[in-house]
N, C-alpha and C positions, 0 to 999 in steps of 0.2 A: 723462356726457360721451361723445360717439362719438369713436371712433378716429381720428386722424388720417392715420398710417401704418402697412403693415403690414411689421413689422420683423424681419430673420432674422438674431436674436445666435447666433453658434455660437462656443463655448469648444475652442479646439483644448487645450489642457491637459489630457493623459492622465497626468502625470507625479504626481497628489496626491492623497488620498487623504479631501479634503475639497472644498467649492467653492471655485472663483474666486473673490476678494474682487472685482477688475475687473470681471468681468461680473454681481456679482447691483451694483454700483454703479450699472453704464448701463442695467440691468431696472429697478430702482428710478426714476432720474429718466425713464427714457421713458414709463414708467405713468403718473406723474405727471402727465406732459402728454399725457395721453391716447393713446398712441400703442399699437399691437396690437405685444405682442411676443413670438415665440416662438424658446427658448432650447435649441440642441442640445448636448449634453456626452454625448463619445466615451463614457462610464461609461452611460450612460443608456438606449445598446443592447448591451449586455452586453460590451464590451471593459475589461480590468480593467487597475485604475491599477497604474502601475511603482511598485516602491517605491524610493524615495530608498534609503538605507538600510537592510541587513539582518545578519544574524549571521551573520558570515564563515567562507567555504571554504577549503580551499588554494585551490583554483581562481581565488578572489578577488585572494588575494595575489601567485600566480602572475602574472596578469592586467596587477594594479597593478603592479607590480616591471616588467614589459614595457612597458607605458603611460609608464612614467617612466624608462625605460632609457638610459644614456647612452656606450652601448656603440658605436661605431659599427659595426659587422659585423650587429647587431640595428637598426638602423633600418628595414630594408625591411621586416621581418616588423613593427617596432613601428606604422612609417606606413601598413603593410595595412590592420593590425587595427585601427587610429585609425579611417581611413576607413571600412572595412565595420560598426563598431559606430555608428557614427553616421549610416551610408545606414540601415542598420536601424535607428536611433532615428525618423530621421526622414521615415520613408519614408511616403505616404500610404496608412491604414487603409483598403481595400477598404470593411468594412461603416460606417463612418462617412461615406466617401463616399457612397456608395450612398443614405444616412437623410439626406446633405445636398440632393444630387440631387431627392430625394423633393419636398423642404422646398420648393426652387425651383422644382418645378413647378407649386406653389400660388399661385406667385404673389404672391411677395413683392415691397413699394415700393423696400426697398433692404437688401440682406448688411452685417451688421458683422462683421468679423473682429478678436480680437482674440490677436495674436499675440505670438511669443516668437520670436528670431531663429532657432531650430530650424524653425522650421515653414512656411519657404522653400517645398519642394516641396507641402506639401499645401494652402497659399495660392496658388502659380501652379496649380494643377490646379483648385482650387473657382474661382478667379478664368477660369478659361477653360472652366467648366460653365456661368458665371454668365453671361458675353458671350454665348454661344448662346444665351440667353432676354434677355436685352438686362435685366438686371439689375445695377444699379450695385453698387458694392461700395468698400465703405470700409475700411482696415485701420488697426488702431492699435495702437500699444503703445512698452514704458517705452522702446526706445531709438531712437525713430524721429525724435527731435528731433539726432541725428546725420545731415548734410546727405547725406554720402555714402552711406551708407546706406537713407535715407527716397528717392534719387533710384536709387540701382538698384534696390528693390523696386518702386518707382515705374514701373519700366520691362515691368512682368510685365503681357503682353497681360489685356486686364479690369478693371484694376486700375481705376477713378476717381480717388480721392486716399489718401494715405497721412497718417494725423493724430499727428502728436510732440506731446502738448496731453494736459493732463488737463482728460479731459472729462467729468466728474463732472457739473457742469451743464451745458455748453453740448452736449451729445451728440443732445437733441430738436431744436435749431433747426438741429443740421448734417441730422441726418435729412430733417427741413423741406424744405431748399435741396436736398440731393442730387435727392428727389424731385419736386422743381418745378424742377428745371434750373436753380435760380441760382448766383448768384460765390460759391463755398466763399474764396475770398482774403480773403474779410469776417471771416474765423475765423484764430486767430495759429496757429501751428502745423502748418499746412498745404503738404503738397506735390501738384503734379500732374503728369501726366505727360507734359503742355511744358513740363514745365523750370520753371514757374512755384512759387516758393514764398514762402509767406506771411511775415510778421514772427513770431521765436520767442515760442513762449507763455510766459506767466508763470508763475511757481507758482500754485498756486489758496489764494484766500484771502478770506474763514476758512471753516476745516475743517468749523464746528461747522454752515456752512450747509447743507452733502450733506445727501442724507436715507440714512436706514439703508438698509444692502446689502438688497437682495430674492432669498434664494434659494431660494425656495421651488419652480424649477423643477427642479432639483439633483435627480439619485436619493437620500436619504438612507437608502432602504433597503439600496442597496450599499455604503455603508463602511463598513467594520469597525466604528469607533466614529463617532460624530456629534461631529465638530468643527467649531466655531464661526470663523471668521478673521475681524481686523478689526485696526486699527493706531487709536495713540494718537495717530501724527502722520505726518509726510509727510519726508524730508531726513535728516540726520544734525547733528546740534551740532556732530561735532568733525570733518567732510567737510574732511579735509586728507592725508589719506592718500594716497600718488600710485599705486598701484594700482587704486584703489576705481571701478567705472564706475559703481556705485548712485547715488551723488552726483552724475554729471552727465545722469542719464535724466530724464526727463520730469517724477518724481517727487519726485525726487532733488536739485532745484536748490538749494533751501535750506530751512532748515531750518523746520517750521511744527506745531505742536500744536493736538489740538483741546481743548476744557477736558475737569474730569475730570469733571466732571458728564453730558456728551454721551455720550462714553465707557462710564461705568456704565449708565448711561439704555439703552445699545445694549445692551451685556450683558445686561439684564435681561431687554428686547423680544426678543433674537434669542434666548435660554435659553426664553423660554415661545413663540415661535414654533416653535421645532425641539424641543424636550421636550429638552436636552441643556444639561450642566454644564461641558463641555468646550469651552477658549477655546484658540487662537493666535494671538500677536500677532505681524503680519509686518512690524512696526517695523525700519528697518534697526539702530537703537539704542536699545533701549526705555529705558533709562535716561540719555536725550540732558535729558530732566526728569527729577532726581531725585524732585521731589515729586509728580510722574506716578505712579511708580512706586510709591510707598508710600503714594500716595492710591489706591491700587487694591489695594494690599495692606489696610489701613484699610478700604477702604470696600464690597467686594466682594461678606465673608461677609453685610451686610444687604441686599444686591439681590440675588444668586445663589446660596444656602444651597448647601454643598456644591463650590462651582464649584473646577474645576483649571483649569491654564493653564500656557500654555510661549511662552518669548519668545528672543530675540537681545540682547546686551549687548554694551557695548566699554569694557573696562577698560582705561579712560584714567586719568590724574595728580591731574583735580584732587580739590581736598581736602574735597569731597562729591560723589561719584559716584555717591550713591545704592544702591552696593557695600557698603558695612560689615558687619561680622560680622551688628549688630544690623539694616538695612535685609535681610538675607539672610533673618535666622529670621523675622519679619517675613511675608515673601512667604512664606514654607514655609507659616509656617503661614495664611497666607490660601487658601493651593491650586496654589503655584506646583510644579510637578515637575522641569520641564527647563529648563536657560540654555543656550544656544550663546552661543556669542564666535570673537571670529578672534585664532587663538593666532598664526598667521604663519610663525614662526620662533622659536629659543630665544637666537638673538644678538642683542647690543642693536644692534648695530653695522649690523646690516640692520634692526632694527627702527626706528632712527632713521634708516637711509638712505630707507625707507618713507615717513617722516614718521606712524610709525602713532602716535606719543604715548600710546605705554606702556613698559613694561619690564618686564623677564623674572622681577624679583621681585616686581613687580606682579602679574603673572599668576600668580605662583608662587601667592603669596598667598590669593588670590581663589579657584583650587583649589582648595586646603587648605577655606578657609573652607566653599565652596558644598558641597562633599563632605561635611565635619563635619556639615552643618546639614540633608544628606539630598536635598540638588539629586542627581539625573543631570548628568552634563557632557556636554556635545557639543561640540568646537573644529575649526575649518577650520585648513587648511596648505597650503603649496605652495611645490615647487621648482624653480628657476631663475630669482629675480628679478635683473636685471640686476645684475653686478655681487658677487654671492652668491658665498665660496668655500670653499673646502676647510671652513677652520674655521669658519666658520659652520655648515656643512651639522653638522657633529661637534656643535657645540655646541646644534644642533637633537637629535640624535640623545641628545646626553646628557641635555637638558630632559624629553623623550619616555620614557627609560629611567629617569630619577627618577619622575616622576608617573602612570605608565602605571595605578598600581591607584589613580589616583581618577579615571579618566576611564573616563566609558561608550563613546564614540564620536569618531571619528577620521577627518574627510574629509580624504584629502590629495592634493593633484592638481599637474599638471603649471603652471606660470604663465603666462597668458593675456594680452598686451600688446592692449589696449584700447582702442578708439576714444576721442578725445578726454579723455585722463587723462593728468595729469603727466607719468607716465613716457611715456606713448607718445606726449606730443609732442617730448619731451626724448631719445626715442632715435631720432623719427625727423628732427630736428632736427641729431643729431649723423650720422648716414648712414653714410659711410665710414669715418668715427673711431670708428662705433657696438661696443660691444663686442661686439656682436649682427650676424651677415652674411647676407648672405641673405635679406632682407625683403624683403616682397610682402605689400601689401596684401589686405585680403577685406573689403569693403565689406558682400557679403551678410552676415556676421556681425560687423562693428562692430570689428574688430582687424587687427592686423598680425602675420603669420609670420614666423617669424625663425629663425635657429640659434642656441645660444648654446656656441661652443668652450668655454669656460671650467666646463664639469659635465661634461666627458668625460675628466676625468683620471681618474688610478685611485683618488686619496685621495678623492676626492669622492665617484667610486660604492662605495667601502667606508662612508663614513661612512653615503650615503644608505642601503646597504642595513639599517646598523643601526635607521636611523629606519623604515624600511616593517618590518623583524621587529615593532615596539614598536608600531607603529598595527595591525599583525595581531591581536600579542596580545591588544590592547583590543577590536579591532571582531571578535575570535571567542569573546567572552563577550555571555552576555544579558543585556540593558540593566536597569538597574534596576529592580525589582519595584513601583514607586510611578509609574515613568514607561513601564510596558511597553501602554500604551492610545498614547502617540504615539512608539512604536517606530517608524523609517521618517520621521518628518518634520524638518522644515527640513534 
C-alpha cells in the first residue's frame, strides 16, 4: 500500500521514563491506513527524562514546605519560585526544537502535536515554525474537550484545529481532511480558530477495536529499564469524586473496559516485540473490574513468563473491590511490585466532603495488607481542599505518622481547582460567598486561582508541618528492593 500522507507525530513528553502510550496509539492506526509517519521524542536526541519521583534531599523538603507555605510574609518568595520552577519546566528545549525544525523542513503533509497543558510555550513556538512552511498542525490531547481552554490554545498563531476526541481510530481520516483542505466539523470533538466547534465526542467504543500501540520508534535504548505502558480500560467505575479532572478529559468520560483477552494478547505481542517483562498500567483505576484484575494476575504467568507490573487502585467500599488480602497475594505473586492509590487526606470528614467513597480505615487496611504481602506503596495527597481545617490537616498528619514505615513514596502537593469538576463549578458558582477569594481563571491550564484564607492559620500550619516531616521521612528512604526497576514512575 503507498503512503497516503506524510505525517510528523512529535511526542512533547520529556517527563517518563517509558513511551507515550497516546502516541505509539496514533503510530499504529496511521500505519494502518497507509499513512508515512515519523515520530520525534525529546529522549531520542539525547535530552534525558525528568524523574517523577526520587530519594529525597533536605533540599527536597525545604522546597516542598515552601511550595505549600501558608505563611503569608513567604508568599512572594513561595509565588517566585512557583513561577520560575515551572517557566523552567516548561520552557522550550533548544535542541528538540532545533530536530523539529529539521523534521519540517522535509516536508511534511501535516504536524500532530500531542500535548499536555504544560507545553503551551513549546506548542505556540513549533506552531509558529510550522505557519512559515505553510504546514498545518493539529494539536490533541486529554483535556482539550474543556471549551475554554481548546478556544485559547485555539487562538495561538498556526494553530489549524485543536482535537478534545480520542482519536484512536478516527486520527487517519482527520489527517486525510486536514491535508485536502476539507470540513474537520465532520469530526466531534473539534475546535477551530473561528470560533467554530464541533459536537462533543463520545467515549470511544469498544476498546477491543484499537489496534496495539506502535512504539517501536521510541529510543528503547535510553531508559533505564524497558517499560511496557498500556491500560485495561478507559474512565473510572466510581468517577464521583469532585476533585478528580481525569474523569471529565477526553478519556475519562465514562467508564469502558477492554476484554481480558485483548489485554493479555497485548502483553504478550508488546513483551516479544520490545524483549521486556516490564508492564505499566495507566488505568486511572485498575481495579474499576475486579475480575480484570485477577484475570491478569491468573492469566499473565502463561503469556509473559516472568512479567512484573505496577498499576494505580482506588480503595473504595464496595464489598468486592478486587482488594482482598487474597486478590493482593494473588497479583504478588503474578508480578505485581508497585500500587499507587489516592490516599487524599486521613479525615473522613473531607474524605466524604470529596465524595472520594472511601475511608480512613479502609485505607488503613489496605496498607497494612499490600505491605504484608510485599507491594511497594505509592499514595497522592494534597492540601487545601475547599473547606479543609485545622483538624483535618491534624488528623492527616496523624494517619501519616502511624503508617509512615509501610509506605515507600509520598506525592504531596498543593490542591488544584480544575476546570469543569464539581468542586470547581461549586465554588465558582458560589463567587463571593466562596470560601476561596481571589479567583481568576487560567483557561491556558484548565483551572481556576484562588486563595484560600482558611490554611493560614497557625494550627493548620503546625499540623501541616507535621505531615510534610512524615512524607520526608518516607520519600528519603529507597524504595523497595522488588520495586526499585520503576523507581520514579507514576
Amino acid at each position: 500500500m503507498c503512503s497516503k500522507s506524510k505525517v510528523l507525530l512529535v511526542d512533547l513528553n520529556a517527563f517518563s521514563s517509558f513511551p507515550t502510550l497516546a502516541i505509539g496509539l496514533l503510530t499504529a492506526t496511521l500505519r494502518r491506513e497507509g499513512h508515512a509517519v515519523n515520530v520525534i521524542c525529546p529522549l531520542d536526541h539525547g535530552r534525558p527524562s525528568a524523574v517523577r519521583e526520587r530519594q529525597e534531599r533536605w533540599g527536597d523538603h525545604f522546597m516542598r514546605r515552601l511550595h505549600l507555605s501558608g505563611l503569608s510574609p513567604a508568599f512572594p518568595m513561595r509565588d517566585l519560585l512557583r513561577g520560575a520552577r515551572a517557566a523552567w519546566r516548561d520552557k522550550p528545549d533548544s535542541v528538540t526544537i532545533s530536530r523539529i525544525r529539521a523534521a519540517l523542513d522535509a516536508g511534511p503533509d501535516v504536524i500532530l502535536l500531542s500535548a499536555y497543558l504544560m507545553h503551551y510555550s513549546v506548542v505556540r513556538k513549533i506552531a509558529a515554525d510550522a505557519k512559515e512552511r505553510n504546514i498545518p498542525v493539529v494539536v490533541g490531547g486529554p483535556m482539550f474537550n474543556i471549551t475554554a481552554t481548546a478556544q485559547h490554545w485555539c487562538s495561538l498563531p498556526g494553530i489549524t484545529a485543536i482535537v478534545g476526541a480520542e482519536a484512536d481510530l478516527s486520527i487517519a481520516k482527520i489527517v486525510e481532511t486536514v491535508s485536502s483542505g476539507g470540513d474537520l466539523m465532520q469530526f466531534s470533538g473539534v475546535t477551530l480558530p473561528d470560533g467554530r466547534m464541533s459536537e462533543a465526542a463520545r467515549p470511544l467504543r469498544p476498546l477491543d477495536s484499537a489496534p496495539f500501540a506502535d512504539f517501536t520508534d521510541f529510543p528503547w535504548e535510553r531508559y533505564p529499564v524497558r517499560i511496557i505502558p498500556l491500560m485495561t480500560g478507559r474512565g473510572c467505575q466510581w468517577a464521583k469524586c469532585a476533585f478528580c479532572s481525569d474523569v471529565v478529559s477526553t478519556n475519562g468520560l465514562a467508564f469502558r473496559s477492554r476484554s481480558l483477552g485483548h489485554v493479555l494478547s497485548e502483553m504478550e505481542e508488546q513483551a516479544r516485540r520490545h524483549a521486556t517483562r516490564n508492564f505499566l498500567f495507566l488505568d486511572l483505576k485498575l481495579n474499576s473490574r475486579p475480575d480484570m484484575l485477577r484475570g491478569i494476575a491468573e492469566g499473565l504467568a502463561s503469556r509473559v513468563p516472568g512479567a512484573e507490573w505496577i498499576g494505580t487502585v482506588h480503595v473504595d467500599t464496595r464489598a468486592d473491590n478486587g482488594l482482598s488480602r487474597r486478590d493482593l497475594r494473588a497479583a504478588v505473586r503474578s508480578g505485581m511490585r508497585r500500587v499507587s492509590f489516592g490516599l487524599e487526606s486521613g479525615s473522613q470528614r473531607l474524605l466524604d466532603d470529596m465524595r472520594k467513597g472511601s475511608t480512613v480505615e479502609g485505607n488503613a487496611q489496605f496498607i497494612r495488607d499490600a505491605y504484608e504481602e510485599g507491594l511497594s506503596l505509592r499514595c497522592t495527597m494534597f492540601a487545601g481542599y475547599p473547606g479543609e481545617t485545622e483538624e483535618d490537616m491534624a488528623q492527616t498528619a496523624d494517619f501519616l505518622e502511624a503508617h509512615e514505615d509501610y509506605l515507600d513514596r509520598v506525592r504531596f502537593n498543593a490542591f488544584s481547582l480544575l476546570d469543569d469538576t464539581p468542586i470547581f463549578k461549586k465554588m465558582a458558582e458560589q463567587s463571593g460567598a466562596s470560601i476561596l477569594t481571589d479567583l481568576r481563571a487560567d483557561p491556558q491550564r484548565a483551572r481556576m486561582r484562588y486563595r484560600n484564607h482558611h490554611l493560614e492559620t497557625k494550627g493548620y500550619r503546625q499540623h501541616k508541618r507535621r505531615a510534610l516531616a512524615a512524607v520526608f521521612r518516607i520519600n528519603r528512604r529507597p524504595v523497595c528492593s522488588s520495586a526499585r526497576q520503576f523507581d520514579g514512575l507514576m
